[in-house]
N, C-alpha and C positions, 0 to 999 in steps of 0.2 A: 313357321315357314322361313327360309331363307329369303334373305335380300335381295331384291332387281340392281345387278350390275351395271354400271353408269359405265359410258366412255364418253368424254366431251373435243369433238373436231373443232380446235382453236382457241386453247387454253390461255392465250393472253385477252386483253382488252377485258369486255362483257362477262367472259365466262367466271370472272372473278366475283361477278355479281350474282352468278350461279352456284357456287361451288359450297360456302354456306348453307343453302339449302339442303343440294345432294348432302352436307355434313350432320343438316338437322332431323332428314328423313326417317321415321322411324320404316320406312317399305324399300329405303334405297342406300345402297352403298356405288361413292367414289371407286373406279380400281382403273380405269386407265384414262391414255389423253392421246394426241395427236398434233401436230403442229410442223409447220414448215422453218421454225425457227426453234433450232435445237438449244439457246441459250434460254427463251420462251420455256421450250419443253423439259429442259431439265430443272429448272427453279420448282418448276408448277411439282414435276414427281417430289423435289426435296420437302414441299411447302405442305404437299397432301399426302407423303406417304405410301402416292403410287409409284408402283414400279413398271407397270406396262405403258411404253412411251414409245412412238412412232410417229417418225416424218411422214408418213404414207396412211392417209385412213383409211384403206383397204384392211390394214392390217388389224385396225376394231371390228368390220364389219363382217371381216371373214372366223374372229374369235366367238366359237359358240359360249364361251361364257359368260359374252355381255348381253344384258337384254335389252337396255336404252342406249341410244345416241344421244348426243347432247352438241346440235351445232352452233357451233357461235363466231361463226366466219364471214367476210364480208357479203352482202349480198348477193352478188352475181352466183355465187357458188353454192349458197343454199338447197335449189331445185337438184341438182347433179349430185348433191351430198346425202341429200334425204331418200331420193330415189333410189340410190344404190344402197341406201341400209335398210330401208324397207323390201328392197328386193330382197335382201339376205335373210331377214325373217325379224330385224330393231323394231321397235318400238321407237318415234323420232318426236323427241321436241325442237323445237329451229327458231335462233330467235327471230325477230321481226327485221323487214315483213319477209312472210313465211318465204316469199318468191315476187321478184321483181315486175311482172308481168302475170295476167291473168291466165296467159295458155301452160306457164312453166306452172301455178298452183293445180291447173285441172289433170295435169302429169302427175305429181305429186299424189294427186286426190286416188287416181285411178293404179297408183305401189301399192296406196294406202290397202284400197278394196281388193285386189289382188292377194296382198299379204294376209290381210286380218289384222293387222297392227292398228294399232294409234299414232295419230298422229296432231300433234300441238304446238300452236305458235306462241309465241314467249311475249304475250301482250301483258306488259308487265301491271300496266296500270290497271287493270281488271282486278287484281289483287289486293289495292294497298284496300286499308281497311273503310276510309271514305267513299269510294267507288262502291264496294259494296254493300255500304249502308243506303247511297242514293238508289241503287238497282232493285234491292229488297223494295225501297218505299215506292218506286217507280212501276213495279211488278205487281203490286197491290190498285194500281191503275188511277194512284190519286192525280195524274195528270191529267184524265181522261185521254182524249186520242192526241197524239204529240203530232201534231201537221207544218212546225215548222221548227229549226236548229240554226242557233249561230255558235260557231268554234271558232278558235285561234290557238298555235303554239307559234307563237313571235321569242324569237333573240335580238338582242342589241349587240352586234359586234359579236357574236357565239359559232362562228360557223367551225367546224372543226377544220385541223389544216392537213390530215393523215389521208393517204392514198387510197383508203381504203371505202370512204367517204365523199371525198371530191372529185375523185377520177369515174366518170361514168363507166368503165368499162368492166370496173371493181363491185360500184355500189349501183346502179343502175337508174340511179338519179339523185337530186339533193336532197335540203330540207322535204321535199312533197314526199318521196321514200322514207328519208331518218327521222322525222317527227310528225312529219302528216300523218304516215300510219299511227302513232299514237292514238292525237287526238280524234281522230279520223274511226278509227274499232272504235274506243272507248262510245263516241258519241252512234254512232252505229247500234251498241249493244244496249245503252239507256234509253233507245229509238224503237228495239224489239225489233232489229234486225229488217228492217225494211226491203224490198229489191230496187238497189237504183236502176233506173232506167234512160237518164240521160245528164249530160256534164256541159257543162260553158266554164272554160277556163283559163286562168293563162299559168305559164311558167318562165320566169325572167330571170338575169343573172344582170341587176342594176347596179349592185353597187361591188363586187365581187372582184374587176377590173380596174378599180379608181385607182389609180397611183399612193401605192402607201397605207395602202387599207388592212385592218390588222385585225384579226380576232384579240378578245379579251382573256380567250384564255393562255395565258404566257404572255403576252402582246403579240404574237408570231404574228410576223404576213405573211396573209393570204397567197400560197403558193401559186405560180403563174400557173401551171399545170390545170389547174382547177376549171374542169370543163363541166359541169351541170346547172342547173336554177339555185337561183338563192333566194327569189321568193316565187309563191305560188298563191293561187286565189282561183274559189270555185264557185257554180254555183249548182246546184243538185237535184232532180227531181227524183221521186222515188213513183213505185208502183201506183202505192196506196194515196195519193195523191199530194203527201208529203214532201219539204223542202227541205236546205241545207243552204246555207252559207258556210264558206272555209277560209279561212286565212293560216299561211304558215311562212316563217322565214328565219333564216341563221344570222340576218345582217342589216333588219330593220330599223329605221332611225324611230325608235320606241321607245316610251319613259318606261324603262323595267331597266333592272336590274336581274342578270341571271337569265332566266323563261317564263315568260309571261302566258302561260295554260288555262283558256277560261270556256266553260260549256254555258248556254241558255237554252234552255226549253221550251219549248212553249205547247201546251195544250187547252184543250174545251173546258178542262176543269182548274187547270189551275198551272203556276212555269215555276220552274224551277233555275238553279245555279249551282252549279257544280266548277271548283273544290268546295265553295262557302259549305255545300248541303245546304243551299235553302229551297223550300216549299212556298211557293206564291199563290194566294186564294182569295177567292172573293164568294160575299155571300150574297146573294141578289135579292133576299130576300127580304133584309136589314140593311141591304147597301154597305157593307162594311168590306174591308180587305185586310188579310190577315196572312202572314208572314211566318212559318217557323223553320225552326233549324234542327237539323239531325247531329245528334251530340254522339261521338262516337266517344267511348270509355276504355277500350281496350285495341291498340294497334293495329299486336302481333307483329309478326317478322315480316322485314323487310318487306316489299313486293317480289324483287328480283329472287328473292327465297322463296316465299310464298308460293310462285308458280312453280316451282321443281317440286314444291312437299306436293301439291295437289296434285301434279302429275302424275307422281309415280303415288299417289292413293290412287288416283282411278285408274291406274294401270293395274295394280294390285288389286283391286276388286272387280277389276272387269267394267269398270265403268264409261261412259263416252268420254271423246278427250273435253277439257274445260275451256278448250278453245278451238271449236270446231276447223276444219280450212275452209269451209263451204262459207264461214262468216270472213272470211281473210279471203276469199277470193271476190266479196261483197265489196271490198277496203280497195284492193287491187284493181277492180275493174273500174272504181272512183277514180285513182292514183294514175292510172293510164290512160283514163278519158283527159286528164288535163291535160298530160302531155301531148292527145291528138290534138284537142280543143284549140293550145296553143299554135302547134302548128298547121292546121286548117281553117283559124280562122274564124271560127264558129260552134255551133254545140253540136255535139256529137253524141250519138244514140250505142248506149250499153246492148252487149248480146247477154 
């Protein structure tokens, strides 16, 4: 069988994290790109060999011989990108989060079913190979029922300083968009996908403003420009009677270094911790409490690879996509209850 034709809408940043994959796929081949910055888009053709390059992503979507999109453009523009390539007949992966708001993913959802296509969000960390080891052990139901969750994705001094990011009219919020969604799915999918049904939250921009306040990556400061939250904090209920705690922030006064990413579990039979992989147990039997760790032995590629090779396998076989949007518009409807939350005040009930 011939290869699934890739075009990727936004060849700098992210998609760089992509593009390995599309190179490792044995179902997928790279052949064009897209971009509004022709210095951008002519590097990426020299670097991969493609020759089909266009300021205009019309110009992918109307080429019947690409079968995938591949978007990798700031947020806001995601929903408008994927809809028009699924209208054409793409197959769409889109990095995160798949759509800023829960009504732009139910749009999306509804090209999706129209077309017949697949469609996938680039939740990378689903991938890496610890994630998957914890979900395997998780799905075996050694937690029993999981009725409560603490997360965090805290930075010290990490906030990005690019327009793409801080200007809400670009990314469609801060930190609670660019890393909430992370930790946010991942804890979601080791949860069994729960239905939230209500949010108490706030979203603040505390220290974002100080005089002289600098990300650590470059030292840049903090561009004045910079209109979204910089930290957020929730709290969750779900259907099933199930909780959540969240914490996320780019400019935390936090002892880390880097990103400080950490999941707790907790269930009837037993809690776990995610990156460690550990297994928390007790036997009531013997009174004893017992502790083990999932030893992962083999990687594999990257995460940000990872999800391109598995995509275009279950495109190639027909299979569902590996990141549903029905669980991304789960994420989304979280992500924009804080945003209500903070500004009304109070908790606010999920539709």
């Amino acid at each position: 069988m011939s290869k699934l034709k890739v075009g990727i809408v936004g060849v700098g940043g992210i998609a760089r994290t992509h593009i390995p994959g599309w190179h490792a796929s044995e179902h997928a081949e790279l052949v064009a790109g897209s971009d509004i910055g022709e210095d951008v888009l002519n590097r990426f053709g020299e670097e991969n060999g493609v020759d089909k390059l266009h300021a205009d992503p019309e110009a992918l979507f109307s080429d019947s011989d690409i079968d995938i999109i591949d978007i990798c453009t700031p947020s806001m523009y995601h929903a408008p990108l994927a809809i028009a390539a699924l209208e054409a007949g793409k197959h769409v992966i889109c990095e995160k989060p798949l759509a800023p708001t829960p009504d732009d993913i139910r749009r999306m959802i509804e090209a999706r079913d129209k077309s017949g296509k697949t469609l996938m969000t680039a939740q990378h960390f689903r991938f890496q190979g610890s994630s998957k080891a914890m979900k395997d052990e998780l799905d075996t139901g050694a937690l029993g029922d999981i009725y409560h969750a603490r997360s965090w994705m805290l930075r010290r001094a990490g906030a990005p300083t690019g327009g793409g990011f801080i200007i809400k009219e670009n990314s469609g919020g801060g930190p609670c968009i660019d890393i909430g969604v992370h930790i946010l799915d991942l804890t979601l999918w080791f949860m069994g996908n729960p239905e939230p049904v209500a949010v108490t939250g706030v979203a603040r921009a505390e220290l974002a403003h100080q005089e002289g306040v600098f990300s650590q990556w470059g030292r840049q400061p903090i561009p004045e420009n910079f209109n979204v939250e910089d930290f957020a904090a929730a709290f969750v209920r779900f259907d099933n009677g199930a909780t959540l705690i969240i914490e996320v922030s780019w400019l935390l006064h936090h002892n880390t270094q880097g990103e400080d990413m950490q999941m707790w579990l907790y269930g009837t039979e037993g809690g776990a911790h995610w990156p460690k992989c550990e297994i928390y147990e007790s036997n009531n039997q013997t009174r004893q409490q017992y502790n083990r760790e999932l030893k992962l032995m083999h990687a594999g590629l990257e995460a940000h690879a990872q999800e391109c090779v598995e995509f275009a396998a279950a495109v190639a076989a027909g299979n569902p996509s590996p990141v549903p949007a029905e669980e991304s518009l789960q994420v989304l409807k979280i992500l924009d209850g804080i945003y209500r939350s903070q500004a009304q005040g109070g908790e606010v009930k999920l539709d």
